[in-house]
C-alpha positions as CSV (number, residue, x, y, z in Angstrom):
1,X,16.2,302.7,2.2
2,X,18.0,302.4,-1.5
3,X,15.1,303.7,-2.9
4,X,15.0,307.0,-1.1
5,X,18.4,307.5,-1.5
6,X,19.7,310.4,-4.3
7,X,22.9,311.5,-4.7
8,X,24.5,314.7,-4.7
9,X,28.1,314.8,-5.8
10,X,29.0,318.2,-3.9
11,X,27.5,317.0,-0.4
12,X,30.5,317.0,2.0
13,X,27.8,315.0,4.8
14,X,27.4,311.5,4.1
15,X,24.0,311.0,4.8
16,X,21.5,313.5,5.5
17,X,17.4,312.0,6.3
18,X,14.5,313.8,6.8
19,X,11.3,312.3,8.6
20,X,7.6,312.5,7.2
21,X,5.8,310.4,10.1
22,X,2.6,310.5,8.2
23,X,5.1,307.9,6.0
24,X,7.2,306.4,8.3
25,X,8.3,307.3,12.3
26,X,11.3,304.3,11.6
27,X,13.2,305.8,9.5
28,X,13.8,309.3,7.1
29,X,12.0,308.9,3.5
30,X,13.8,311.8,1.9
31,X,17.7,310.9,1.7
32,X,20.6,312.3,0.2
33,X,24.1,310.7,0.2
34,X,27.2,312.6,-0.5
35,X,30.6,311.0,-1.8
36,X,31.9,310.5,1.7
37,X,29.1,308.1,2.6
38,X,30.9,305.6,0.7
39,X,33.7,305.5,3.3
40,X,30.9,303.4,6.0
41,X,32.4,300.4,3.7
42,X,35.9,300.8,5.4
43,X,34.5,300.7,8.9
44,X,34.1,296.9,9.6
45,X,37.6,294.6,8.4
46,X,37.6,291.0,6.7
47,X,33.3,291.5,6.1
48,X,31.6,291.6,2.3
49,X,28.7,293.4,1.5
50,X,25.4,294.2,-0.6
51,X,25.1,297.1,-1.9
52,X,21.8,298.3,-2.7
53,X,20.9,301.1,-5.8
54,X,17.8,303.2,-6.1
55,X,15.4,301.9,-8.6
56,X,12.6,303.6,-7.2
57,X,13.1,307.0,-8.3
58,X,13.1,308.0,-11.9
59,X,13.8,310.7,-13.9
60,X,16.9,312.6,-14.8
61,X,17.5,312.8,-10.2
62,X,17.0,308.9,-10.4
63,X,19.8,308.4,-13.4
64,X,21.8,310.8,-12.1
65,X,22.0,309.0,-8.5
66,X,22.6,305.4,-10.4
67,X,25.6,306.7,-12.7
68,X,27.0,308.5,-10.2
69,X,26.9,306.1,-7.2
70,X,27.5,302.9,-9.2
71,X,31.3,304.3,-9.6
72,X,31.7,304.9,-5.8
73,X,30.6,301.7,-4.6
74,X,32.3,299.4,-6.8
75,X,35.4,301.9,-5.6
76,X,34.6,301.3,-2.2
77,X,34.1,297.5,-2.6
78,X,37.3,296.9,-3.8
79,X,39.8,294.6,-2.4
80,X,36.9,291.2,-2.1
81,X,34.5,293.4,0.1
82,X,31.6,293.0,-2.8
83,X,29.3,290.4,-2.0
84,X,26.6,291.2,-4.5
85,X,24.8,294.1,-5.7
86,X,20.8,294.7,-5.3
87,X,18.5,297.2,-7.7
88,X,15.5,298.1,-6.3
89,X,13.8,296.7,-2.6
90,X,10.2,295.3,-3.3
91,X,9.3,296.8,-6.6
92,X,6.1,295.0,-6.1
93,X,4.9,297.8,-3.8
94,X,6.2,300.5,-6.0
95,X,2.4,300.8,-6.9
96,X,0.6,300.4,-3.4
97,X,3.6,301.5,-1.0
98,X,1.5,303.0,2.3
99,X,4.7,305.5,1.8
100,X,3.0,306.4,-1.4
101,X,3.1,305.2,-4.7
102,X,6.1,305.7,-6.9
103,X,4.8,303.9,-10.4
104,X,1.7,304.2,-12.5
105,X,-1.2,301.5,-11.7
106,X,-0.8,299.7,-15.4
107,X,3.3,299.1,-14.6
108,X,3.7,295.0,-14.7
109,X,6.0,292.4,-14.7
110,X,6.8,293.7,-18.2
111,X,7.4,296.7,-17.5
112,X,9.3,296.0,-14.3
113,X,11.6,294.1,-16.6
114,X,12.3,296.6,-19.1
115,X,13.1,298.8,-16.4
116,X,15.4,296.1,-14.9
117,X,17.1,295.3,-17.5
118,X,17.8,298.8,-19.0
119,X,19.5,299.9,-15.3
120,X,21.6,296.6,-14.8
121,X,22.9,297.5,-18.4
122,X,23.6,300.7,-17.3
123,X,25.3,299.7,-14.1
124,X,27.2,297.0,-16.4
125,X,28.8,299.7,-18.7
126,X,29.6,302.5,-16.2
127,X,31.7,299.5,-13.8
128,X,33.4,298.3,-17.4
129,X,35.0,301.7,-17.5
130,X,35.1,302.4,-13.8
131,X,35.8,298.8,-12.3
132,X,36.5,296.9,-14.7
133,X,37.9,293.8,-12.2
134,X,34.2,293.2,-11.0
135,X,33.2,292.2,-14.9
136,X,36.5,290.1,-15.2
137,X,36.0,288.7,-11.7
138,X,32.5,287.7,-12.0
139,X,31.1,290.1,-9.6
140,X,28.6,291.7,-11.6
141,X,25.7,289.5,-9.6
142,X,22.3,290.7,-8.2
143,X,20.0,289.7,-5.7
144,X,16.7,289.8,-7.4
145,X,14.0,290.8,-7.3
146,X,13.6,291.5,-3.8
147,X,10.0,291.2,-4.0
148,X,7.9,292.3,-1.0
149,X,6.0,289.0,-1.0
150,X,4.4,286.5,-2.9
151,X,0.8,288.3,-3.1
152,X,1.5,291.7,-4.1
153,X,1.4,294.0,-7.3
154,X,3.9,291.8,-9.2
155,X,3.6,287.8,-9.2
156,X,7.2,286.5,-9.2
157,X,6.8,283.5,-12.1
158,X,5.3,286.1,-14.8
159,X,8.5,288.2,-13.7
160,X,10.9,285.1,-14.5
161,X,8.8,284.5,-17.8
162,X,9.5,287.8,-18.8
163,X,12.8,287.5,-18.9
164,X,14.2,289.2,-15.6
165,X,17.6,287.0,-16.0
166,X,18.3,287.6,-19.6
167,X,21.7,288.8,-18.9
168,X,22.6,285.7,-16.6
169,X,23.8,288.1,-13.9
170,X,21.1,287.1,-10.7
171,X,22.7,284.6,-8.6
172,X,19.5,284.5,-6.2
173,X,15.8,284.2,-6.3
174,X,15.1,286.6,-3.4
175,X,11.9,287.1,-2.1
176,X,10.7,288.6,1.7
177,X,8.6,287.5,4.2
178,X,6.8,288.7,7.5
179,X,4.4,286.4,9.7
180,X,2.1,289.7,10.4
181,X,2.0,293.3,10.7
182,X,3.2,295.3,13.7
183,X,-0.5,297.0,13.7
184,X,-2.3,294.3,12.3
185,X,-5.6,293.4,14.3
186,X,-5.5,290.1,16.0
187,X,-1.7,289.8,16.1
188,X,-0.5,287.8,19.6
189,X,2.5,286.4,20.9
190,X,1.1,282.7,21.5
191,X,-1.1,283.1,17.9
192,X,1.2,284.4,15.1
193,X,5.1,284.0,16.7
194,X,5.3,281.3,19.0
195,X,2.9,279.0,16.7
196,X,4.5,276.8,14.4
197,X,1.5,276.4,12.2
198,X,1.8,280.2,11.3
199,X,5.2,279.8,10.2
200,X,4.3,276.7,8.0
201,X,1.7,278.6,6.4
202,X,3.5,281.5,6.0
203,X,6.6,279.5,4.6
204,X,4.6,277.7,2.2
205,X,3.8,280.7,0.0
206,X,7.8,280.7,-0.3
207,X,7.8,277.2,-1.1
208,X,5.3,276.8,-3.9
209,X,7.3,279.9,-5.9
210,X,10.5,278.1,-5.5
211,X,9.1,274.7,-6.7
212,X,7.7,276.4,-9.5
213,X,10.9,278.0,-10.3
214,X,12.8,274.9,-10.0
215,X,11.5,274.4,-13.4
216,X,13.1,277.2,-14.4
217,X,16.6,277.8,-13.1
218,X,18.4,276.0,-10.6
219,X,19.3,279.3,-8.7
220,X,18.9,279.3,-5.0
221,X,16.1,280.5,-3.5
222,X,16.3,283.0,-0.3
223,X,14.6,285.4,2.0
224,X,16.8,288.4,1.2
225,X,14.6,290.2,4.3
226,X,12.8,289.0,6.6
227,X,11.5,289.2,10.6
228,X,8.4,288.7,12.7
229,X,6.2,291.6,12.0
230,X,6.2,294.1,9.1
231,X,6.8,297.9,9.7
232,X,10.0,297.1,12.0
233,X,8.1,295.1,14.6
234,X,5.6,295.5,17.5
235,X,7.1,296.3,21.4
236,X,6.2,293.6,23.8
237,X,5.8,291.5,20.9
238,X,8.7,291.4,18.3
239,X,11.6,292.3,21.0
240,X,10.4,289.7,23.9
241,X,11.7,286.0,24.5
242,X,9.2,285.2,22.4
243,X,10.3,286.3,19.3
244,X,13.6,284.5,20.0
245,X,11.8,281.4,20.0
246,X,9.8,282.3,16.8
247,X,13.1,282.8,15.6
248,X,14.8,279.4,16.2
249,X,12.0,277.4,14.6
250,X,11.2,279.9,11.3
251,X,14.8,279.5,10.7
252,X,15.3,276.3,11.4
253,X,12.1,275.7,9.3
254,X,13.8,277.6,6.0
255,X,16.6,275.6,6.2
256,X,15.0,272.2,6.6
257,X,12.4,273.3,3.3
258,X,15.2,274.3,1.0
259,X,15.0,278.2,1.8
260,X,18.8,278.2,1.0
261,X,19.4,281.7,2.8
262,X,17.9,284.0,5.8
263,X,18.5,287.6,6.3
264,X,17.1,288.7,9.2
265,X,16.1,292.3,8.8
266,X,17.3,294.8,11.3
267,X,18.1,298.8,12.0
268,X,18.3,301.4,14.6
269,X,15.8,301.5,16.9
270,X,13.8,298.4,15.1
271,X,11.5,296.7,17.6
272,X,12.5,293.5,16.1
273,X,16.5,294.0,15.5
274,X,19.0,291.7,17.6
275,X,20.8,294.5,19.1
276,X,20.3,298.3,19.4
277,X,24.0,299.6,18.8
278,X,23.3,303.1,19.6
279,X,21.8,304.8,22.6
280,X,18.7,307.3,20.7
281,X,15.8,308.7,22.3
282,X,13.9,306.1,21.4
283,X,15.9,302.9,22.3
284,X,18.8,302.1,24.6
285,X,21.7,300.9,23.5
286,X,22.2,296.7,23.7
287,X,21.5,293.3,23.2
288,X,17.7,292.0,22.7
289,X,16.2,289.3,22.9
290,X,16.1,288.0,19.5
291,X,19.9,288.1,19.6
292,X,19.6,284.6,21.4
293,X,17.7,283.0,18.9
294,X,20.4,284.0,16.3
295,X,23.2,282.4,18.8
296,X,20.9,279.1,19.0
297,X,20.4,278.7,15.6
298,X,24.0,279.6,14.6
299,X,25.4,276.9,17.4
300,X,22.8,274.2,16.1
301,X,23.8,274.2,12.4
302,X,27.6,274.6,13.7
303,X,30.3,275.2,11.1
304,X,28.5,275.6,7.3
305,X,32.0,276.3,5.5
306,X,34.3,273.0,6.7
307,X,31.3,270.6,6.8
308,X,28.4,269.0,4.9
309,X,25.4,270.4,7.1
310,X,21.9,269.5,6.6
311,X,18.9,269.7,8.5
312,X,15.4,267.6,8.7
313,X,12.4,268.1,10.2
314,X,11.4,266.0,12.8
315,X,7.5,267.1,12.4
316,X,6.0,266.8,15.9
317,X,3.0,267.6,14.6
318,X,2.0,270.0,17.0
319,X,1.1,274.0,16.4
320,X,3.0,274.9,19.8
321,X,6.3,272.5,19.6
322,X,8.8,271.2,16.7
323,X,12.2,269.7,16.3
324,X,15.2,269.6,14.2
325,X,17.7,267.5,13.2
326,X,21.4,268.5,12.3
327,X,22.9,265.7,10.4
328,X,27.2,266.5,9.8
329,X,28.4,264.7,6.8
330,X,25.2,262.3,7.0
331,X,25.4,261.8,10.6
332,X,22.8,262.9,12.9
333,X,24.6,265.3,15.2
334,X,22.0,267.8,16.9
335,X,18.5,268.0,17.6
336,X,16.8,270.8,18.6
337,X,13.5,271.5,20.5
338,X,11.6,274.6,20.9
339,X,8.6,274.2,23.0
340,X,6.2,277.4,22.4
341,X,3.4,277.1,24.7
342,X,3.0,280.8,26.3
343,X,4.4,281.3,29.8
344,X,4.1,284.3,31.4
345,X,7.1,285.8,33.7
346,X,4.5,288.1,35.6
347,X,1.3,285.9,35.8
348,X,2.3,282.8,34.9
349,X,-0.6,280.0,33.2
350,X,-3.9,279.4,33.8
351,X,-2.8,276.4,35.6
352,X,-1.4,277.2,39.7
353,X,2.2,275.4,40.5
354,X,5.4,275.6,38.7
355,X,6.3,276.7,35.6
356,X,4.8,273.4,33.6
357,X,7.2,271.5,30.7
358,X,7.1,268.8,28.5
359,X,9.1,265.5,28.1
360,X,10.2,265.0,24.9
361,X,11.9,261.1,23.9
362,X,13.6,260.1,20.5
363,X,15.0,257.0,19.3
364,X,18.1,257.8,17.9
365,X,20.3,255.4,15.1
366,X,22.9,253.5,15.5
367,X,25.9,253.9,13.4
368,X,27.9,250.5,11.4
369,X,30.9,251.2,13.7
370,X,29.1,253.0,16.8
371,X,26.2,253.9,19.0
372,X,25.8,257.0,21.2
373,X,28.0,257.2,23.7
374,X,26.5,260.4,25.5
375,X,24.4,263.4,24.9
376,X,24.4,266.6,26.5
377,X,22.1,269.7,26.4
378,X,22.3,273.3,25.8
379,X,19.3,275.5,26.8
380,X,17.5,278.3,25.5
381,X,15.9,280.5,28.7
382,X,14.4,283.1,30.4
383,X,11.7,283.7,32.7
384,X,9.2,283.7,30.5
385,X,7.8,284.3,26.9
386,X,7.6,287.8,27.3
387,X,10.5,288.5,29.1
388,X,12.8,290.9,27.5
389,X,15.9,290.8,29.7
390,X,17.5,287.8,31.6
391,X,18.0,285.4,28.8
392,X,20.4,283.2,28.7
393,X,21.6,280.3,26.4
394,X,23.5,277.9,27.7
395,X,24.4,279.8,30.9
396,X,26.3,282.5,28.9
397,X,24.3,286.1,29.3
398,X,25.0,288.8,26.1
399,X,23.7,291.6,27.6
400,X,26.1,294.6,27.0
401,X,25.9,295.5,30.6
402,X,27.9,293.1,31.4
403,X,31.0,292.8,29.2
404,X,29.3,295.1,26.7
405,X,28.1,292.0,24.6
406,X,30.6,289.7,24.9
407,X,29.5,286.4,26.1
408,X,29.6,286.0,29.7
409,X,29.1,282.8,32.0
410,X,26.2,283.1,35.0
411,X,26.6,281.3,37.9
412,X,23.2,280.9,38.9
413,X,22.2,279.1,35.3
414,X,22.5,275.3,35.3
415,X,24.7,274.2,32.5
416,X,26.9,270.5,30.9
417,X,23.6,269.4,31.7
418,X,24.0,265.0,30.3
419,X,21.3,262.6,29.7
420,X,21.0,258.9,29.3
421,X,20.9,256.8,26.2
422,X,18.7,254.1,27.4
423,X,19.8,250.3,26.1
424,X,17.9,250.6,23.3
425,X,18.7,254.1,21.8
426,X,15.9,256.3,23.5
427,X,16.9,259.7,25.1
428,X,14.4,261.9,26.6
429,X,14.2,265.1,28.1
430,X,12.4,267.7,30.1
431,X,11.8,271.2,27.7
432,X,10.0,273.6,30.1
433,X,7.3,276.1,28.5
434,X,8.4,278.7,26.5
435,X,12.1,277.3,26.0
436,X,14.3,275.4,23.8
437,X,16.8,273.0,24.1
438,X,19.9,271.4,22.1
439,X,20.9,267.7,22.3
440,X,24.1,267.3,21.1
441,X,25.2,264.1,20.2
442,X,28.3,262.2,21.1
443,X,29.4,258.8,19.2
C-alpha cells in the first residue's frame, strides 16, 4: 500500500482509504496518512519493523509525502523498533500495474536507479538532521528492490549493473513470488498448490537470479512477499488445508535452496492470510488454515537464534510428496513429510474405502558416540484438502473459538504418537493423503 500512501501534515485521522473496485475490491488505492498514523508503531511491545515509503508517486505530493513522513517514522522507530526501511513495492509494475500505470513506457533499470538513488539520498539527509542515531547506528538499510518478479518490466541483474547499491545501504536482495493468480484459468488445488513440481519451477526463477548475483554481492537473497495466488488469494483455494500444505513444502523448499528469508504476505480480509483479526463484512474474525502450516514449519526448523539450523532436501522425487531434513549443529534432528495427493472431506477419491496413505521408510545415520534411541511424530491434519476448519497439528486446535487463538489440546486427536528404529537404522511411517507429518529424532 506505500505507494498509495500521501501525506497530509494537518490530517488529525490516521489513515483514511478510498476504494476504486474497477482497481482493486482488497484494499483502498487512494490513501492519505495523517501524523497520528505513526502511533500504530507503539501498539505491539518488544517487535521491529519495516517501514515502507512511497516511491510510486511523483511530483511535488510525492516529495512532499517522502520528506515529511521519513521524520515521523524514524521518530516512531526509535528505541530498536527499526528493522529496515523499504522504497518503493514492485517498481517493476510501475509500467503495467492492472491498477494503472504510474511511469512512462521508456522508464528502465536506469532510470529506476536514478530515481532510487536520488530518494534514498534524500531520506539519508532529512534522518541526519532528524535521527541522527539511525546513521550512527547503522540503520540506514533497505530492502531492495522489491521486485514483483523475475519476468516483469525491470530484469533484476541490469538493475544490480546499474548501480542500485552504490551507497552500500541494501542489506537484502528482495524479490516476490506467487505460484498463480487468484483468477488465472486453469488454477487447481491438486495442480498449482499441493504439487511440488509447481513450486520447484516456480522457485527456480528465484534461484537462477540469486546465483547470478552471487557474483556480485554476497547479500542474502529473500522473498520480501510472497503467498499462493496473486491478487490476495482465491476462496476455496488459497484459505483451505490445502494451502497449509503448499505452505510447509514452498517454505521448507526456500530454506533448503538458499532463499535466506520468507515473508508470507497477508491483510485484512486476504483469502490467503493466516488469520483474519477483525470481524468485516467480508470475513469473520479468526484463525485459517494456513496458520497451521506456519506452526509446522516454525516447530520443524525449531530455535534459529541459539542453534546452527540447516535444512536439506530429501528429494522424493515425486510431484505429489517431498521431505525435509532439519540438521541442529550438523546433526540430523527432524524430518518432515508432506504428502499432497488431493483428498476430499465431502467426496472423498476416486477410489471407495478409507481415506488412502502412504508408507514412507528412511535409513537414518548413526552418530560416533550414538544411534537413535527413539523417534516420535507430530502430525499435520484435517479432514481433508479442502477443509477449511478442524485442523489440527499435533492435537493442539488454534481456532479462536476456542481460547481465542491460543493453542488448545483435543481430546479426540491422537498424539506422542512413537515409532521403531529397526536394528539397522530404518524407521517408517504411515502419512495419510493430504497430510504431513514430523519425525523428531531422539539420540
Amino acid at each position: 500500500m506505500r505507494d498509495y500512501a500521501t501525506f497530509d501534515a494537518s490530517q488529525k485521522i490516521a489513515l483514511i482509504g478510498s476504494f476504486n473496485f474497477n482497481r482493486s475490491k482488497d484494499y483502498p488505492t487512494t490513501i492519505s496518512i495523517g501524523p497520528s498514523y505513526f502511533d500504530s508503531y507503539s501498539t505491539w511491545p518488544n517487535v521491529t519493523f519495516l517501514h515502507g515509503f512511497n516511491l510510486g508517486k511523483n511530483g511535488t505530493i510525492g516529495h512532499d509525502t517522502l520528506v515529511g513522513t521519513v521524520p515521523l517514522a524514524c521518530k516512531a522507530l526509535s528505541n530498536s523498533k527499526l528493522a529496515y526501511w523499504q522504497l518503493g513495492n514492485e517498481p517493476d509494475l510501475y509500467k503495467t500495474s492492472s491498477q494503472g500505470p504510474v511511469r512512462p513506457s521508456w522508464w528502465n533499470e536506469t532510470d529506476y536507479v536514478e530515481e532510487w538513488l536520488n530518494k534514498t539520498r534524500t531520506m539519508k539527509q532529512v534522518i541526519q538532521q532528524n535521527c541522527p542515531e539511525v546513521i550512527t547506528q547503522n540503520k540506514f538499510q533497505f530492502y531492495a528492490p522489491s521486485f514483483g518478479g523475475t519476468g516483469n518490466s525491470l530484469n533484476l541483474i541490469r538493475t544490480w549493473a546499474a548501480g542500485l547499491d552504490t551507497d552500500r545501504d541494501i542489506a537484502f536482495i528482495d524479490s516476490h513470488n506467487y505460484i498463480g493468480g487468484a483468477t488465472q484459468p486453469g488454477v487447481t488445488l491438486q495442480g498449482t498448490l499441493m504439487n511440488h513440481t509447481s513450486t520447484v519451477l516456480s522457485v527456480a526463477k528465484h534461484l537462477n537470479e540469486s546465483n547470478l548475483l552471487a557474483a556480485k554481492t554476497d547479500l542474502p537473497y529473500i522473498l520480501g512477499e510472497t503467498n499462493s495466488l496473486y491478487n490476495e488469494g482465491a476462496p476455496g483455494l488459497s484459505n483451505s488445508f490445502g494451502a497449509a500444505l503448499w505452505g510447509v513444502d514452498f517454505n521448507l523448499y526456500c530454506a533448503a535452496t538458499g532463499i535466506r528469508r520468507v515473508h508470507m504476505h497477508q491483510g485484512t480480509n486476504y483469502r490467503y492470510a493466516s488469520w483474519q483479526p477483525v470481524q468485516t463484512v467480508n470475513e469473520t474474525l479468526g484463525t485459517k488454515a494456513p496458520y497451521y502450516g506456519n506452526i509446522m514449519v516454525a516447530t520443524f526448523l525449531g530455535d534459529l537464534t541459539s542453534n546452527n539450523v540447516s535444512v536439506s532436501d530429501i528429494e522424493l522425487g515425486s510431484t505429489y510428496q517431498n521431505a525435509y531434513a532439519a540438521y541442529v549443529n550438523g546433526l540430523l534432528q527432524r524430518i518432515a513429510i508432506i504428502q499432497m495427493r488431493a483428498f476430499n472431506s465431502t467426496t472423498g477419491t476416486t477410489t471407495s474405502g478409507p481415506r488412502p496413505s502412504e508408507t514412507f521408510s528412511f535409513r537414518l545415520p548413526s552418530n560416533q558416540n550414538a544411534n537413535v534411541k527413539g523417534v516420535s511424530v507430530q502430525r499435520l491434519m484435517a479432514n481433508g484438502s479442502d477443509a477449511i476448519t478442524g485442523i489440527t497439528f499435533d492435537g493442539y486446535s488454534y481456532n479462536w473459538e476456542l481460547e481465542q487463538g491460543k493453542p488448545v489440546l483435543l481430546q479426540n486427536v491422537t498424539r506422542n504418537e512413537v515409532v521403531q528404529v529397526t536394528q539397522n537404522g530404518e524407521v517408517s511411517v504411515d502419512v495419510p493423503w493430504s497430510s504431513a507429518a514430523i519425525l523428531n529424532l531422539e539420540w
